[in-house]
N, C-alpha and C positions, 0 to 999 in steps of 0.2 A: 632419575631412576624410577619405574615403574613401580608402586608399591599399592595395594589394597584395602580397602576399607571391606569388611565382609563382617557376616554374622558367626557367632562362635559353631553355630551348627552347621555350616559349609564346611569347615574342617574336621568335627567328631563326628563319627556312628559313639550312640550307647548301647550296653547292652542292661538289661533288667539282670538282677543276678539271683534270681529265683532259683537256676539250677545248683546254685554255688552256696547256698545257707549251709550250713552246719548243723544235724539233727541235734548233737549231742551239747550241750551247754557245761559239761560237765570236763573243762578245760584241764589238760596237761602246760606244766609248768616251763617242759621243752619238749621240743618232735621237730619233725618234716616240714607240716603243715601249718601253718600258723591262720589262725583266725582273726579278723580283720575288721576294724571300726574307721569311719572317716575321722574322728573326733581327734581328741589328745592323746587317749588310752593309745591308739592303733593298734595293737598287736595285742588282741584279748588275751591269750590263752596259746596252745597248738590242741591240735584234735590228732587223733588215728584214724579216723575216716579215710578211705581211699579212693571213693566216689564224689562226682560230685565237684571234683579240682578247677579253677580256672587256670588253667597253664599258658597262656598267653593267646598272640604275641604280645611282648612286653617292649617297653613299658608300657604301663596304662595309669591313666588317674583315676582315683577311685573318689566319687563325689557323693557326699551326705543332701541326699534331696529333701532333706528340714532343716539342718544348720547350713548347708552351705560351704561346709569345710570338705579340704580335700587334702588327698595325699598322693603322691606320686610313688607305683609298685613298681619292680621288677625282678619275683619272684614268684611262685605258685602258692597259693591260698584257697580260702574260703572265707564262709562271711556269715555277722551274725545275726542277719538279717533283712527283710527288702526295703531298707530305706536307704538305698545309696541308687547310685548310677556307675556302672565302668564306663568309662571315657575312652573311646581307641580313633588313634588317627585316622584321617583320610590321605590319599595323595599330595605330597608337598606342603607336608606341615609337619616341622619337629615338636613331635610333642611335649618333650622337656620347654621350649617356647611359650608353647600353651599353658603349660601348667604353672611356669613363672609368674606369665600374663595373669591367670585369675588370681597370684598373691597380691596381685595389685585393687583389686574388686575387694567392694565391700557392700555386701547384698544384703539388704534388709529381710533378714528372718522372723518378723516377729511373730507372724499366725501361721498355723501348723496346716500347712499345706506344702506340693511337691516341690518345685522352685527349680528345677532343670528347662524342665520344658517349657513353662509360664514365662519364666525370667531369663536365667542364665544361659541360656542356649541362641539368647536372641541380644544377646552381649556384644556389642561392635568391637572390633579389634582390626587395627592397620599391620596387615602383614606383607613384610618385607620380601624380597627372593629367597629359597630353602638357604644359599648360603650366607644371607646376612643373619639369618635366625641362627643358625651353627654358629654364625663367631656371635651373636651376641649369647646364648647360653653359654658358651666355652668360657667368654668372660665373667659373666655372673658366675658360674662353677669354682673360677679361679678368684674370684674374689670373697665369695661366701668359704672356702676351703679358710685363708686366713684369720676369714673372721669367725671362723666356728672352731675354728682352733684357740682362738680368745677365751672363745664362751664354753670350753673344755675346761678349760684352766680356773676360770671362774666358775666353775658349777663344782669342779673337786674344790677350789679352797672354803664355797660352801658346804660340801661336805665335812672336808676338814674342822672346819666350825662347830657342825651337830656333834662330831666325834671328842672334840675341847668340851663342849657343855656335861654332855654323857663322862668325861674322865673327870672335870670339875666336881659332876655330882657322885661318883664312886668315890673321891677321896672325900668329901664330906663327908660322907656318910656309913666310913670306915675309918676316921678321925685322923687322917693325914693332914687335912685344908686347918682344922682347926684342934690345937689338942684339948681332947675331953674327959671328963672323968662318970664314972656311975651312970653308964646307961641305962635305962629303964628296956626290958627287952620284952615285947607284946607282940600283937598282929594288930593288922589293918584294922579288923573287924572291931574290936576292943576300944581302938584309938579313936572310931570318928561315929558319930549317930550318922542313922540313914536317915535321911528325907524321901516319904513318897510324895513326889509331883503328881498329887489328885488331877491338878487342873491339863489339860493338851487344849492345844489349839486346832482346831480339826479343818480349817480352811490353809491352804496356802496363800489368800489374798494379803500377802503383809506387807507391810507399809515401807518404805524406804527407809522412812525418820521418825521418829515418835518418840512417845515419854518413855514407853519397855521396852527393854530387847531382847529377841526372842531366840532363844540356847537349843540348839541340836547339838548330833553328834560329828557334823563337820571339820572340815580345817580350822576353817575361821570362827567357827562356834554360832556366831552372832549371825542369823540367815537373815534378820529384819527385823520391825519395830510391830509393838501394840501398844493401841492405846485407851486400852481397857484395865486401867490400875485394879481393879478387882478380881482381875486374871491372875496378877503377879502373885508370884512367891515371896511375902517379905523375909528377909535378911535381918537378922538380926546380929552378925556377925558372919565372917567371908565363910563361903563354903569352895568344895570341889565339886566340881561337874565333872562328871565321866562317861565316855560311850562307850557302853557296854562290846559294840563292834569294833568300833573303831581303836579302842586303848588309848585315846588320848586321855589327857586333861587340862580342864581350864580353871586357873582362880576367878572367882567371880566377888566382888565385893558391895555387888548394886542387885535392887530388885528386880526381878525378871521374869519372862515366862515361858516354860517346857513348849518348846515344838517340835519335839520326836519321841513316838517310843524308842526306850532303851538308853534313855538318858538317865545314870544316876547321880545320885545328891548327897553327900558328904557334909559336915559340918564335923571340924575336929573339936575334942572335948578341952582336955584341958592341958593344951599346948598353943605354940604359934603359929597360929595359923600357914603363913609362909612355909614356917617349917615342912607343916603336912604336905603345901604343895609338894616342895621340892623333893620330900622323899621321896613322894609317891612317884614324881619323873623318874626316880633313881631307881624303881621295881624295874627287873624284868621279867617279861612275860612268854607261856612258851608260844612258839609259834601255832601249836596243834593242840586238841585235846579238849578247847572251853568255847562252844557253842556263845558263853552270856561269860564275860571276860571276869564280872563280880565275883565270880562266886572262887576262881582264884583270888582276887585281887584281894578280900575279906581275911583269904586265911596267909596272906604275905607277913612275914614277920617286919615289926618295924623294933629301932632303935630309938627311946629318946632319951638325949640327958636333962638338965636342969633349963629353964626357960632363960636368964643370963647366958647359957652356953648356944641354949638355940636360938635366938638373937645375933653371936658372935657368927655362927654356922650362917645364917643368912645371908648378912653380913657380906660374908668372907665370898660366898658363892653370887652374889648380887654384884662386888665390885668383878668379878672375873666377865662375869656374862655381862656385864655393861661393856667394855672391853668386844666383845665378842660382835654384839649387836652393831655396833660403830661400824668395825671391821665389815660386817655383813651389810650395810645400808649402802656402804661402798661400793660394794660387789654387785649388789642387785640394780644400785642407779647404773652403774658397769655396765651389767645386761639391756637393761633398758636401752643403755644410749647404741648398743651391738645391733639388735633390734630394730630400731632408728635408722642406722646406718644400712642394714641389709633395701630394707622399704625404699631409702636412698636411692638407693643402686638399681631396684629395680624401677621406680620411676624415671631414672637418664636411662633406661635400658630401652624402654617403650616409649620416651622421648626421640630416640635415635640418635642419642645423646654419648651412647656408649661405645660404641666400637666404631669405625668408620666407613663410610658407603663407601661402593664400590660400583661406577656405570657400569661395571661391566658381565655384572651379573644377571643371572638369565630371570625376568619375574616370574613369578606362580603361575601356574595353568591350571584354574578348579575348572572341575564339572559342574554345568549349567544344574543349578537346582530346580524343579518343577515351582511356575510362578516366579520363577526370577530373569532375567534377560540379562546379556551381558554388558 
């Protein structure tokens, strides 16, 4: 069977999508239009704009020309900016194909430059006749359909998860988990000294590993290492970290050093420490209204009893959520190994590994590109 070896840009025209930006940043929660990133987010926002549309034809892949990430559209949009590429076929190429093809690619982004045109676009790919490309997407579709139906199932029982931690810590802390007597009833603000983090770190050169670790208001807290022990905050017992944006919180029990503003610092007085954590998980917060989350967060009523009792409350909520984590380590090696599996499938896919030839389909006929000969 006749099959091809060709550059990724014999098969796509891009287009720039200057016409398609979105003036307004100023994102609705739902609409028509939805607003558009290569990245994870994908779907910023919606807009009311009604200029400005890219309305196909569809599908098309919309490619990030600095990461490198893509996503496969077929819908009307707009976009939040010119660092992507639209991706649209040429003759005798399913694009859904192509865009399997680049999950398999893994393109060095490091230096912030375009990467379509430089690199990606000059990407070899052996392409089969239109209809071996059809059954091999039809297959991937039907195999990713089962296996994303997995990874349904697994992302609700992780959900289910956060919603056991959150109910664990409501009945602590309304004395069902554990029974309490003579609450002490204060606020936030009462309960724990601020700390101001004088010191910020104003370079983002940070270390991978080192002796500090350095606390934003991220997921994971810990963005990197310093190794300028004269920077750190010393600890003289654990504190709370809190982003002021974000509403998390992190216990922190080691020295460290602030690299963001809007990070604050907690140190509870004279209680268990843990405890303070796990109250403070237990606030809710509202979703509107506080610009700088503190200055709710301060005037939060808390409850405490006796330091024996808040031990027992620990305790009680630490064996539950140990429980919970186990359960969740499962779930996530789960994902992972789904993951795994998907990457599988599309390497026998572009092996020629996955569906089965067929002599008797008709090969590709590209158009001669300028500087190429056939």
């Amino acid at each position: 069977m006749q099959q091809k070896i060709i550059e990724l840009n014999e098969v796509l025209d891009y287009q720039q999508p200057t016409p398609y930006i979105v003036k307004s940043t100023d994102y609705m929660e739902s609409g028509d239009i939805p607003v558009l990133t290569a990245g994870k987010t994908f779907i910023l926002g919606y807009t009311k704009e009604k200029k400005g549309i890219f309305t196909g034809p569809f599908p098309v892949i919309i490619f990030d020309d600095f990461t490198t990430a893509t996503k496969l559209v077929n819908f009307p949009f707009k976009v939040k900016s010119s660092a992507m590429k639209i991706l649209l076929p040429k003759a005798n190429v399913d694009i859904k194909y192509i865009f399997y093809f680049l999950q398999t690619q893994k393109f060095s982004a490091e230096t912030h430059k375009r990467y379509w045109i430089s690199v990606c676009a000059k990407t070899k790919i052996l392409l089969p006749p239109m209809a071996e490309q059809k059954r091999i997407v039809r297959k991937i579709e039907e195999l990713f359909g089962v296996i994303d139906r997995d990874i349904q199932r697994l992302t609700d029982t992780l959900e289910q998860l956060s919603q056991f931690r959150q109910s664990v810590l409501q009945q602590a802390f309304s004395g069902k988990l554990y029974k309490t007597t003579n609450w002490l009833i204060t606020t936030f603000g009462k309960s724990f000294i601020s700390i101001n983090p004088k010191i910020k770190i104003k370079t983002k050169n940070y270390l991978s590993n080192g002796d500090i670790p350095i606390i934003d208001q991220g997921e994971d807290f810990i963005s990197g290492y310093w190794n300028n022990k004269n920077d750190a905050i010393q600890i003289s017992k654990p504190v709370l970290c809190f982003g002021d944006h974000t509403r998390r919180f992190k216990y922190v029990d080691f020295n460290f050093v602030v690299g963001a503003d809007g990070l604050k610092i907690f140190q509870p007085k004279d209680f268990e420490p843990k405890f303070g954590y796990y109250a403070a998980l237990a606030l809710k917060f509202p979703n509107k209204g506080y610009a700088r989350h503190s200055v709710f967060l301060k005037k939060c009523k808390m409850y405490i009893p006796s330091l024996p009792e808040q031990q027992k409350i620990v305790d009680e909520i630490e064996k539950a959520f140990h429980a919970a984590d186990q359960v969740q380590k499962a779930v996530q090696n789960a994902l992972e190994e789904a993951k795994k599996l998907k990457q599988s499938i599309l390497k026998k896919a572009f092996a020629g590994e996955l569906v089965p030839q067929d002599p008797n389909d008709k090969p590709v006929n590209l158009p001669v590109l300028k500087g190429k000969t056939k």
